[in-house]
N, C-alpha and C positions, 0 to 999 in steps of 0.2 A: 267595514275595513277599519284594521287599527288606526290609530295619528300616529305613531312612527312608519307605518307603511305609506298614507300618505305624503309624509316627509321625503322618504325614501323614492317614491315614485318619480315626486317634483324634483328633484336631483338627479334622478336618472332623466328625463328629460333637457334639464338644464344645461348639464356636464357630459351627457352620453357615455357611464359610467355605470356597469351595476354593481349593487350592492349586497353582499348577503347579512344576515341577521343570527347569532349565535347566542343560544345561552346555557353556561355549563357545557360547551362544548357540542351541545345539539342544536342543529341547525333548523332553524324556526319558519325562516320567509327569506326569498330574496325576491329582487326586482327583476329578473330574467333569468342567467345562468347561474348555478348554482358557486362557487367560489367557497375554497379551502385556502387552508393557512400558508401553503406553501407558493411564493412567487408573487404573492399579493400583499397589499396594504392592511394593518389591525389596525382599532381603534375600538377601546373600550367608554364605553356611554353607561351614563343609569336610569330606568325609568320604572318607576312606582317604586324604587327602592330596592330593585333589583339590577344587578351588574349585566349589560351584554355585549357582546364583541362582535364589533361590524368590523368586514370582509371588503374592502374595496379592489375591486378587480386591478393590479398593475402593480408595479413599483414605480417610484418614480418623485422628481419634485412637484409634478403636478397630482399623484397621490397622497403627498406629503398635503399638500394644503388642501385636498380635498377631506384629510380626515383632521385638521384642525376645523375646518367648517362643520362639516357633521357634528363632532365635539360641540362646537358652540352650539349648533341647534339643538341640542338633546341638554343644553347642560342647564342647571336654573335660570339661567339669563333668557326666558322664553323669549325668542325673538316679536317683535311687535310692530306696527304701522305707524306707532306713538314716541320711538324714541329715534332721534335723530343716528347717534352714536350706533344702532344695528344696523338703519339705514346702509350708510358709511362701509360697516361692515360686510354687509349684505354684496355693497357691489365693490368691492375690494377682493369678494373670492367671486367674482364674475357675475354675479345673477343680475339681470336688466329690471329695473322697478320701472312702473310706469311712471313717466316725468311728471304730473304732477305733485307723485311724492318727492322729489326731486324739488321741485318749485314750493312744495311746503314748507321746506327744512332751509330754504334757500339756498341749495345745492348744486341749482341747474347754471354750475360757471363753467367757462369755456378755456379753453389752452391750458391743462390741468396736469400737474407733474408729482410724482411722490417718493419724495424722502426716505429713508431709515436709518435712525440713529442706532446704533450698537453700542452697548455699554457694559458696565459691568451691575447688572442691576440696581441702578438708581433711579429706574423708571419714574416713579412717581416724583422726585423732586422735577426732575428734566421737565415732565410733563407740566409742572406747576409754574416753570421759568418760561418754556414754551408758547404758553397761551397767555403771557403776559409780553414776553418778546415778540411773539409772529405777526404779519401785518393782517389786516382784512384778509377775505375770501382766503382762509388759512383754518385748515383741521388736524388736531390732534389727538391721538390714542395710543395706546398701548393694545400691540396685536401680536403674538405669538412669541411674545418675551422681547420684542423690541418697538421702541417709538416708531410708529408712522404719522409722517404730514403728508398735506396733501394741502397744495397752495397754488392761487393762479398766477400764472407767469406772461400773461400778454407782453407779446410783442419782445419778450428777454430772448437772446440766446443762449447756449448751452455756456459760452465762456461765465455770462453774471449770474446765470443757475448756482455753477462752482463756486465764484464766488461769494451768493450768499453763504451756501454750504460752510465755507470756510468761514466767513465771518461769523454763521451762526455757532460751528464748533469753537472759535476762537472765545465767544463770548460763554461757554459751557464750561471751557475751561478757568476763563477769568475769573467770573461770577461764581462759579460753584467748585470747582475746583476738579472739575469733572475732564478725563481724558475719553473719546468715546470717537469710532467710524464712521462718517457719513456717506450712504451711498444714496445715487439720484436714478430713478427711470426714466423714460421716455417722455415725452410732453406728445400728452395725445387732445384731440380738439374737445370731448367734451366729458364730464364728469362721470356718466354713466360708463365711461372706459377707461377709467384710474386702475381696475385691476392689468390692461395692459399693462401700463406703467411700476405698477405694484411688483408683477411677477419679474419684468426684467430687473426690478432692485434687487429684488430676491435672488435673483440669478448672479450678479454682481457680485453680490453679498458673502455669496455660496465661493466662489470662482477668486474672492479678493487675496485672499493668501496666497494663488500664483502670479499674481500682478507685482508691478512695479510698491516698492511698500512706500504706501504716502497713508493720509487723512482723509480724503474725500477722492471719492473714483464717481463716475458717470460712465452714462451709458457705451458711449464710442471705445470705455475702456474694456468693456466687455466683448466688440466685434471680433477679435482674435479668435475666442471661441468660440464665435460661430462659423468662423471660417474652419476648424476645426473639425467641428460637428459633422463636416459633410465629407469629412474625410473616411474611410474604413480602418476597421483594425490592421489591417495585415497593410493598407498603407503606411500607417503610422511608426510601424513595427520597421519597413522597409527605408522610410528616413533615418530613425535611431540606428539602425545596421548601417548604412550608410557614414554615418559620425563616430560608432562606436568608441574608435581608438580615441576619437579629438573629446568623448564624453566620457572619460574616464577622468581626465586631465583638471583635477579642481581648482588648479592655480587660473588656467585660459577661462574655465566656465565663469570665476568669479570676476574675473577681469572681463569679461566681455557683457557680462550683466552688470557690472558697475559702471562702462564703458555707456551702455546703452541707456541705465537710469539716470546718466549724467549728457542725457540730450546730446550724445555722439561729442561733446565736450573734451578733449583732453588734456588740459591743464586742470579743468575740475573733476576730469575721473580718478587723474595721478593724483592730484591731493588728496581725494575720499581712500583710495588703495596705498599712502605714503610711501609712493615709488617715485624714480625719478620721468620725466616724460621720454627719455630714450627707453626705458627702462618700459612702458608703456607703448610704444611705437613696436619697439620688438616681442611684445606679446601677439601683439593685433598684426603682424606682419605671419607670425610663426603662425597664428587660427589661420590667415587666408592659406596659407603654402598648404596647411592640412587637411583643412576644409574646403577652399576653393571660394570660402564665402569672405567677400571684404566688408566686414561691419562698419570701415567707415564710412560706406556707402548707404543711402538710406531705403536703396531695393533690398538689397543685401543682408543691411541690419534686420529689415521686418523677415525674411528668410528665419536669420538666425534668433529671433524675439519669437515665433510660431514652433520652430527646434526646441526651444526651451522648455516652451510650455508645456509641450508633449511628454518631454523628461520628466516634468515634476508631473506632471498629474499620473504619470507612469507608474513612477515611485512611489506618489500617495494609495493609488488606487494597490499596491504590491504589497504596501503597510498593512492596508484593510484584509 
């Protein structure tokens, strides 16, 4: 058996994903069903010096870093038992190492959460301030075009999570002059399950343009979407019909997501929009009459915060 079909096998295993194997467009091995170009994940690899194109069954964000992983195994960086940083790697895109390689690398820490910095490719300085900045039991890399940490948080909650977060972008920008996104995952109990954590940043990350626009978002900022997720098309489709007339209206839309970025506030939503607060009052009075939804209510608002979102990911996906 070749070592890329062994690769390929131990992945199919791992991920419960198969793989096909392409080169020059003729199809050489796969790990079970045979998979074409269409509907599925490409990723091109090279071995002995020849180009070939793996076939990963699906689309998807979890296709998406199944063929950044593949990439990395195939690429010079042979993965090894010997370096800490593939370790790292290794269980970042899911695979379970047995724990004493874990306790070799001194890895095996407990209530573990992970970061990603987004930038505008400064990687390497970031990196270089990071690992001079981060406290103990703190890892950093560069994975898939952006910083990942990974740092133990005993005993913190989600509130001084964020504000490291901040603190730490605040000093990114001090020091270096660097503007850049932080987003946080989940805090799961032990090391060998940071890619939990890993993928909901990722998801974050992916999802942060229809969010509120700040600096640093965390997890709980992502629940909307999953509340979402469980929805159907043709329900989604039946809300927006339902607001149609009141979602035309870009003066109310802007006013009531300014309304709602400003913490249901309305002396600080009117001065973000420089209207007066009668002026403000009779916006949010004319949405309920049309909508039926009173965003100054906080059932209400999350009603109309979930409406939103639907709109834009509507409109982006309409782009595409």
């Amino acid at each position: 058996m070749e070592e890329y079909e062994i690769i390929l096998n131990k992945f199919k295993k791992q991920f419960k994903t198969d793989v096909s194997v392409y080169l020059a467009s003729e199809h050489i091995y796969s790990t079970g069903k045979i998979l074409d170009f269409n509907g599925n994940t490409t990723v091109e690899i090279c071995l002995k010096g020849e180009k070939y194109t793996l076939v990963i069954g699906g689309v998807g964000e979890n296709q998406k870093q199944y063929a950044n992983f593949l990439q990395f195994l195939f690429s010079g960086e042979k993965l090894s038992a010997d370096s800490k940083t593939d370790v790292i790697i290794k269980t970042l895109y899911g695979e379970k190492l047995p724990l004493k390689t874990y306790e070799k690398y001194g890895l095996n820490i407990k209530d573990c959460v992970v970061l990603i910095i987004e930038n505008n490719n400064e990687n390497t300085a970031i990196l270089n301030f990071l690992n001079y900045y981060n406290k103990e039991n703190s890892f950093n890399l560069i994975l898939d075009g952006n910083i990942v940490c990974i740092f133990s948080c005993k005993f913190a909650d989600y509130l001084s999570i964020s504000k490291y977060a901040d603190v730490l972008r605040e000093a990114l920008k001090e020091e270096l002059g660097f503007y850049c996104k932080i987003v946080i995952g989940g805090v799961v109990e032990n090391f060998c399950d940071v890619s939990v954590s890993y993928k909901q940043a990722l998801a974050i990350l992916n999802q942060s343009e229809f969010l509120t626009e700040k600096n640093v978002y965390s997890y709980p900022d992502f629940l909307p979407f999953k509340i979402l997720n469980n929805l159907t098309e043709a329900e989604k489709n039946s809300l927006i019909n339902s607001y149609n007339f009141y979602l035309k209206d870009k003066v109310l839309l802007e006013t009531a997501d300014e309304f709602l970025n400003s913490d249901l506030n309305v002396l600080r939503a009117s001065k973000k929009l420089y209207v007066h607060r009668n002026t403000l009052y009779y916006r949010l009075n004319k949405i309920e009459k049309i909508t039926g939804l009173d965003v100054k209510r906080f059932s209400d608002a999350l009603t109309y915060r979930l409406l939103s979102l639907i709109v834009k990911i509507k409109e982006k996906d309409d782009e595409n």
